[in-house]
DSSP file (Angstrom, degrees, kcal/mol; ACC not computed):
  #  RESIDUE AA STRUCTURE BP1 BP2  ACC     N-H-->O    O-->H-N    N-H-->O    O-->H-N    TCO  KAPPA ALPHA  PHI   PSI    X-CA   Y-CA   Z-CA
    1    1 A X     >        0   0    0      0, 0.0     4,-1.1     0, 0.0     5,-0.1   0.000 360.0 360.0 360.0 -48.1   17.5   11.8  -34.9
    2    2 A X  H  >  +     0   0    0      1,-0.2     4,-2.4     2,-0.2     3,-0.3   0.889 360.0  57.7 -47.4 -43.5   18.8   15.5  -35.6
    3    3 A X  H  > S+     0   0    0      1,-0.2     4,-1.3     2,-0.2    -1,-0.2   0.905 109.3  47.3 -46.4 -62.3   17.0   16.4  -32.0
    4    4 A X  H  > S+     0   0    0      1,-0.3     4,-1.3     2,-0.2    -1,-0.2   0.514 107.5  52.3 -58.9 -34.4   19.2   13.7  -30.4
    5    5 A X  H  X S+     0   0    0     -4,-1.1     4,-2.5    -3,-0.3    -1,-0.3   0.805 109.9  47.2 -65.1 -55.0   22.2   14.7  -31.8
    6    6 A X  H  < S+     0   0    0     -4,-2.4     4,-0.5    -3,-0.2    -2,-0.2   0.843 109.6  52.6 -25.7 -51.4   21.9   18.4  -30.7
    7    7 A X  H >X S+     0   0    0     -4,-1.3     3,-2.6     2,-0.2     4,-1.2   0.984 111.7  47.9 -65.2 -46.9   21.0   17.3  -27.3
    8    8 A X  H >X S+     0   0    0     -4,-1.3     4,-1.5     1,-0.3     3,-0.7   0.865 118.1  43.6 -36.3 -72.3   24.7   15.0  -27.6
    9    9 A X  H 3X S+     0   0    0     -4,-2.5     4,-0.7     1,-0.3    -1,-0.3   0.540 105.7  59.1 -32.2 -29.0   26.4   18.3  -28.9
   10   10 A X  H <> S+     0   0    0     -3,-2.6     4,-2.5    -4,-0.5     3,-0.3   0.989 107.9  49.9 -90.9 -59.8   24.6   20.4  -26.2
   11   11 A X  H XX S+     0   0    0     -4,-1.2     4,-1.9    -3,-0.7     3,-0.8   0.964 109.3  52.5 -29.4 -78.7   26.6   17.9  -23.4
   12   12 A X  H 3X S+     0   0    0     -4,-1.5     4,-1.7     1,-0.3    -1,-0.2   0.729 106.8  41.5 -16.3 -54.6   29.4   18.3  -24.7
   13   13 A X  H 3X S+     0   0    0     -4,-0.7     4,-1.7    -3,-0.3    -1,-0.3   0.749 118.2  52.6 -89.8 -28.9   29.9   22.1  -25.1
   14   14 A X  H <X S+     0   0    0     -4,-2.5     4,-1.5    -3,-0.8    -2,-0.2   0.906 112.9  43.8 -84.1 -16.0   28.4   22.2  -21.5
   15   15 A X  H  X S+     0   0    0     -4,-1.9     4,-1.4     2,-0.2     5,-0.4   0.977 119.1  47.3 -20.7 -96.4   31.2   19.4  -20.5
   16   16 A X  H  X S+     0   0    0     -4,-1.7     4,-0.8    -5,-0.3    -2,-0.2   0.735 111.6  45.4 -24.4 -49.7   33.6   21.6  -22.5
   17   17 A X  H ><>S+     0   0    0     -4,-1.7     3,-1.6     1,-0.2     5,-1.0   0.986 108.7  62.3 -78.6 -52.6   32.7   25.2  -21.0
   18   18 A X  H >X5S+     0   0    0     -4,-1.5     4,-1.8     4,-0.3     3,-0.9   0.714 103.2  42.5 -13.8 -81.2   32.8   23.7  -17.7
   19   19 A X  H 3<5S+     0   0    0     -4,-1.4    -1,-0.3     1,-0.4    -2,-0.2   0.543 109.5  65.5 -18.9 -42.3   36.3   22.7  -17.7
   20   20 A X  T X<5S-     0   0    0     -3,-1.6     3,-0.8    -4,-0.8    -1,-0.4  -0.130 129.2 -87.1-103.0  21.8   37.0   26.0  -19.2
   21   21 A X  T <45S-     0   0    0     -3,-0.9    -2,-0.2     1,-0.2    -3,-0.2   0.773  80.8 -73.3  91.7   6.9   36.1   28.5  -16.3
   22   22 A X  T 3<<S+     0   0    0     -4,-1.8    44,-2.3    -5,-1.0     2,-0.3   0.396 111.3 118.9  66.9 -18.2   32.1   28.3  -18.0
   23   23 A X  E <   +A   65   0A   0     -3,-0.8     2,-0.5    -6,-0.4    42,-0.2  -0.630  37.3 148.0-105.5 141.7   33.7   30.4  -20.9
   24   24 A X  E     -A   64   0A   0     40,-1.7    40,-1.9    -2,-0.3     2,-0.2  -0.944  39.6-122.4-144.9 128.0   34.4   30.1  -24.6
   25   25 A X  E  >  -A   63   0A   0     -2,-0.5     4,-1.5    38,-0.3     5,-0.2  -0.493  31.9-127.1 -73.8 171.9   34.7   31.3  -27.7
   26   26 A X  H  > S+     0   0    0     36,-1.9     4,-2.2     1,-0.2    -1,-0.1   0.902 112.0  43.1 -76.1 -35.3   32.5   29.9  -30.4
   27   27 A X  H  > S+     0   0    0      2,-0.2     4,-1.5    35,-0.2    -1,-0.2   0.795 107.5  51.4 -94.0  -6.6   35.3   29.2  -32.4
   28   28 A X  H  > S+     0   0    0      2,-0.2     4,-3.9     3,-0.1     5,-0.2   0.893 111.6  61.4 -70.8 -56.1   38.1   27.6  -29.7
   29   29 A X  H >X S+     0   0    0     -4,-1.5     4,-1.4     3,-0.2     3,-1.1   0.949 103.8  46.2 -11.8 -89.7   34.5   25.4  -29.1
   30   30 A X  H 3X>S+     0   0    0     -4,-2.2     4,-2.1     1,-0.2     5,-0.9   0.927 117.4  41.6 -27.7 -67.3   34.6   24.0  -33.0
   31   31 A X  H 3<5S+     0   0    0     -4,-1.5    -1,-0.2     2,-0.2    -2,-0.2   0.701 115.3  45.1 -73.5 -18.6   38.1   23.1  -33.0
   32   32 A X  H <<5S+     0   0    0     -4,-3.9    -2,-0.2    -3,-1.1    -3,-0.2   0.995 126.5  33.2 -94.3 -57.8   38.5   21.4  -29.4
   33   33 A X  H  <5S-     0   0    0     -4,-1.4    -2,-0.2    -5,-0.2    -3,-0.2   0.475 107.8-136.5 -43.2 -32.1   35.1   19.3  -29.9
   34   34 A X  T  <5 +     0   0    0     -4,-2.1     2,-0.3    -5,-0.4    -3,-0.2   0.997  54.2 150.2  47.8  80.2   36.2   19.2  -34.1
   35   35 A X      < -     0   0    0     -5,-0.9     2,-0.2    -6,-0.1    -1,-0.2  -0.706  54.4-104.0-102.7-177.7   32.5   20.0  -34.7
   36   36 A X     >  -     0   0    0     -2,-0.3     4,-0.8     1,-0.1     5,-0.2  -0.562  26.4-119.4 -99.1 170.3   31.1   21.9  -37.7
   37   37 A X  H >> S+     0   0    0     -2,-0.2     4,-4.0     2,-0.2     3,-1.9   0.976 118.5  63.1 -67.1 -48.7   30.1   25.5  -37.0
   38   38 A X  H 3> S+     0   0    0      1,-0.3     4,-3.1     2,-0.2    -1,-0.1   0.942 109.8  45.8 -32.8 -62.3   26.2   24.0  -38.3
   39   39 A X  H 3> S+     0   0    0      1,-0.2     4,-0.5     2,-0.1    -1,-0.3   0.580 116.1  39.4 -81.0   1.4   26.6   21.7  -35.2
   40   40 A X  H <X S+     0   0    0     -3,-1.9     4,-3.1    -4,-0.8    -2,-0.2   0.751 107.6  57.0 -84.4 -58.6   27.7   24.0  -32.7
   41   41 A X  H  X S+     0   0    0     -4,-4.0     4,-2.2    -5,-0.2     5,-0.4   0.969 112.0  53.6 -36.8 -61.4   25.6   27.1  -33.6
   42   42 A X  H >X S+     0   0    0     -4,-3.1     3,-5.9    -5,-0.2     4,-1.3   0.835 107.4  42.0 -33.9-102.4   22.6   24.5  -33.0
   43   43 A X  H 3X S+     0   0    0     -4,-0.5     4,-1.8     1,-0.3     5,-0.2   0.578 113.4  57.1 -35.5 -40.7   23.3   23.2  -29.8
   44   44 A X  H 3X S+     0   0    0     -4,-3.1     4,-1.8     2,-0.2    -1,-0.3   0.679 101.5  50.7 -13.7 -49.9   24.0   26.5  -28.8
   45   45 A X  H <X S+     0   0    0     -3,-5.9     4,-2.5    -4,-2.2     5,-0.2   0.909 105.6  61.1 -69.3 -41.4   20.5   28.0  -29.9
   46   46 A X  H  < S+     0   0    0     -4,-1.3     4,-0.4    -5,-0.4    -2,-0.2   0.839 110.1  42.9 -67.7 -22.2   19.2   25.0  -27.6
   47   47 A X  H  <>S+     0   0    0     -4,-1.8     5,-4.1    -5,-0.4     3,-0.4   0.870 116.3  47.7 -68.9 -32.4   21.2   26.8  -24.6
   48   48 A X  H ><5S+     0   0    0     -4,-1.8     3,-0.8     1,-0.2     5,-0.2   0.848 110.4  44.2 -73.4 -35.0   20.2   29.9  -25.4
   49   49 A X  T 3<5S+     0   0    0     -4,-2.5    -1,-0.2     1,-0.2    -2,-0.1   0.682 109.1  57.6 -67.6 -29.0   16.7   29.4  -25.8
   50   50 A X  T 3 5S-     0   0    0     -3,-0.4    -2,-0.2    -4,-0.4    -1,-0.2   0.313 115.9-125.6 -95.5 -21.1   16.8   27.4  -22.6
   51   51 A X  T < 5S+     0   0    0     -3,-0.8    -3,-0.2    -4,-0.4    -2,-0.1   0.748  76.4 123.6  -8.5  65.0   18.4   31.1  -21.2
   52   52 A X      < +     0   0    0     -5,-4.1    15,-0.5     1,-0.1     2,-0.3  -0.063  62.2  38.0-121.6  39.2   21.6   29.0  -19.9
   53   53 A X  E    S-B   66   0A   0     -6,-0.3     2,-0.4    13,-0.2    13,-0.2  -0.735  73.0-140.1-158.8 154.7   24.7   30.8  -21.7
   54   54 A X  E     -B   65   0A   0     11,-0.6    11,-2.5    -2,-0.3     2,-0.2  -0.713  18.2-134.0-108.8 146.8   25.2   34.7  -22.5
   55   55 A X  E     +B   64   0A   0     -2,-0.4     2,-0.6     9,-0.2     9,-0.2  -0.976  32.2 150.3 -92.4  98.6   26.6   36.0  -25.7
   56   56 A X  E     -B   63   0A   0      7,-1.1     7,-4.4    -2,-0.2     2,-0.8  -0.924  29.4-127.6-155.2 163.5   29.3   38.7  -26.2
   57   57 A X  E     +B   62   0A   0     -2,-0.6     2,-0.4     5,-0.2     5,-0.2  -0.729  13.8 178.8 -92.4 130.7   31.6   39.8  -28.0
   58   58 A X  E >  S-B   61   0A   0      3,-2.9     3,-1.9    -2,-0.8    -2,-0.1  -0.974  72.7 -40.7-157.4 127.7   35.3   41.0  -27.8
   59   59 A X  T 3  S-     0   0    0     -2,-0.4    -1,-0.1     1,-0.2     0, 0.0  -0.224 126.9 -19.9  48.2-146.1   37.3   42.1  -30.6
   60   60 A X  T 3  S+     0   0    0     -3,-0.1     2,-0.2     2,-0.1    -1,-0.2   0.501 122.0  92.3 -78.0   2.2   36.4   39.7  -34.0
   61   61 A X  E <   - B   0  58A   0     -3,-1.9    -3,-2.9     1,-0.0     2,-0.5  -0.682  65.0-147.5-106.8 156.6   34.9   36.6  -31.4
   62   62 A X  E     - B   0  57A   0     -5,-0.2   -36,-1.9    -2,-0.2    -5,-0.2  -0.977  23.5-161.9-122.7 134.7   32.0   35.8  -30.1
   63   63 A X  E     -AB  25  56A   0     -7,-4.4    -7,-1.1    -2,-0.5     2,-0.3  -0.334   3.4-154.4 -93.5-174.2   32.4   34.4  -26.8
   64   64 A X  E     -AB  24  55A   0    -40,-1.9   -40,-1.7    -9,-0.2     2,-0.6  -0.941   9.2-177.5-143.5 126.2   30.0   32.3  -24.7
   65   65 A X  E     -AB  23  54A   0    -11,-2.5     2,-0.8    -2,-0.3   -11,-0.6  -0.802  23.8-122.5-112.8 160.8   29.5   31.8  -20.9
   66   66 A X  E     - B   0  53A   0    -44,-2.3     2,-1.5    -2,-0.6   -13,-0.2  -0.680   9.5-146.5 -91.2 131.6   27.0   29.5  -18.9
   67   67 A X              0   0    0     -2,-0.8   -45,-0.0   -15,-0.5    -1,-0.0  -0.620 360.0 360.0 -95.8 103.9   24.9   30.7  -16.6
   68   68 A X              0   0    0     -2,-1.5    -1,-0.1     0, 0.0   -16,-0.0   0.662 360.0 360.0 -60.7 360.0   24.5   28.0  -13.8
């Protein structure tokens, strides 16, 4: 069930980044989606792991892009 839910989350934010130029911060993410940080971070790991978004940082954010 958790798995499934990730995967949902994972659409979503790749929906979301899409829209958005492929780019995001982690926290603009949360609040347009109203997920918890718990459920973002996940689906996240599952891109990352997956090695479809880069990570970085600027100033106190950490942003995210997709790599198509």
């Amino acid at each position: 069930m958790i798995k499934m839910k990730i995967g949902a989350n994972a659409g979503k934010i790749w929906q979301f980044l899409d829209q958005n130029n492929g780019e995001s911060s982690i926290s603009d993410i949360k609040n347009a989606l109203t997920m918890s940080g718990t459920e973002v971070r996940m689906a996240l790991g599952w891109f990352a792991r997956e090695n479809k978004i880069f990570f970085f940082e600027e100033g106190d954010e950490l942003w995210v892009v997709l790599l198509y």
